[in-house]
N, C-alpha and C positions, 0 to 999 in steps of 0.2 A: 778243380782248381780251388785252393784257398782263399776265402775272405781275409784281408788284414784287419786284425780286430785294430779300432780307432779308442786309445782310453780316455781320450776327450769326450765320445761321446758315450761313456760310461760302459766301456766293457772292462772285464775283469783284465788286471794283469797276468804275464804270463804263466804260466804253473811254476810252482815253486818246488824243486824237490821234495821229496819229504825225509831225505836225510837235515835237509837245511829247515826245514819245520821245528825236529827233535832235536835240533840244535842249539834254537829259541831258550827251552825248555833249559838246557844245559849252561846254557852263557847265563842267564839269568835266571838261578833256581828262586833267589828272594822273591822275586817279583811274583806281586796278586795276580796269575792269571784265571780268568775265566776263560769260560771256551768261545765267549762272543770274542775275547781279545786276540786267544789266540787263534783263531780262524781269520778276524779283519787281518793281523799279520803278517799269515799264511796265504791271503787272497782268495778264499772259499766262504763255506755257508758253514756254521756248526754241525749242521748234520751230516755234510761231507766230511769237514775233518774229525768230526767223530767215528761214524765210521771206517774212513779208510785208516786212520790210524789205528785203531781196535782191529782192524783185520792184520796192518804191516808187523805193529808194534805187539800185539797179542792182548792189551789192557788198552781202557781209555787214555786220555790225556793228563786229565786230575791225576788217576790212580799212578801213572808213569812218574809224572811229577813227584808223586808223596815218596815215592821207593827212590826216586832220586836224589830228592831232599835226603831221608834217610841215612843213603849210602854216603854220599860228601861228612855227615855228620858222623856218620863212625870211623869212616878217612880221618876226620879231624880228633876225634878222643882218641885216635891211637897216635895219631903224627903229633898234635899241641897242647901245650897247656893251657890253653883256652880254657875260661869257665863255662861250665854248661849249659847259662842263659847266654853266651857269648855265641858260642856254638849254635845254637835255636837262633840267634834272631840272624845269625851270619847264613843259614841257609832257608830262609823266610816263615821262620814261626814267630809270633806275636808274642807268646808267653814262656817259660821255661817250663810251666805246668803240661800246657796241649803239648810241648815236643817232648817232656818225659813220657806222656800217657801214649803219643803215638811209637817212640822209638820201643817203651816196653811191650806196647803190644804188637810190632814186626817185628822185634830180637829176640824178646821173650827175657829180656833184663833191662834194669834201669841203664842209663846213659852211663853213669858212675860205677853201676858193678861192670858194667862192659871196659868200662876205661882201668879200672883196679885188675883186669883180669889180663887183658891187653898188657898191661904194665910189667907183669908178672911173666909173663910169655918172654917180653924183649928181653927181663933179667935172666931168666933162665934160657932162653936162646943163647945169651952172649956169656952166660957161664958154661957153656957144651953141654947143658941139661934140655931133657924135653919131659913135659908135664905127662902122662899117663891118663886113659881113661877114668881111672879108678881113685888119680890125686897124687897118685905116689911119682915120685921122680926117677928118673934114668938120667944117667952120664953115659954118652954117647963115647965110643970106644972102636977103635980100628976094628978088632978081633969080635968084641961081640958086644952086646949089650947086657947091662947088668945093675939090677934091681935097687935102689936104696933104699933103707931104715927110714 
């Protein structure tokens, strides 16, 4: 037989999913979490939700966060014209400097060359072109494909 936990007299609440944990993280990428925050949120100890989530999730909490952050901000260089400190502080970096230095070093290009490239894509998508490995263009063609100057 079950005890009924009483949270009057200070037991935890009930488990929280941990799809609805990762969820936290998502509805509110801006926000400064620590992991004391988000574990009092989630209703565990840091240690818990660090590890269970690094075992569910495959990376910590931070680390999940940072590529989340991330991924919203390349979503947004390619969908707005949002300026790129606009973009940084919309997905919770403080400066436009740390979110260049973080986004070039997970893309492997500035915010800018990603957004100039992206750009170029959509022109050439909606002109029936696709860009080539190599740079060079194709026009897209019932019958075949074929090379441009």
């Amino acid at each position: 037989m079950r005890c009924r936990r009483d949270r009057a007299a200070g037991w935890p609440p009930p488990a929280i999913p941990w799809s609805a944990r990762r969820s936290w993280l998502h509805r509110k990428p801006c926000q400064v979490w620590s992991l004391a925050e988000l574990a009092a949120a989630c209703g565990t100890s840091r240690s818990v939700l660090a590890e269970r989530f690094t075992r569910l999730v495959g990376e910590p909490p931070r680390t999940y966060l940072h590529r989340w952050r991330l991924q919203l901000a390349a979503r947004k260089l390619q969908m707005c014209r949002d300026t790129v400190l606009q973009i940084a502080l919309d997905v919770g970096y403080e400066s436009e400097a740390a979110f260049c230095r973080a986004f070039k070093r997970e893309v492997g290009m500035s915010p800018t060359r990603y957004r100039r490239q992206w750009s170029q894509v959509r022109q050439v998508n909606s002109a029936g072109e696709q860009i080539a490995d190599d740079g060079s263009t194709r026009r897209r063609s019932s019958h075949h494909v074929s090379q441009a100057e």
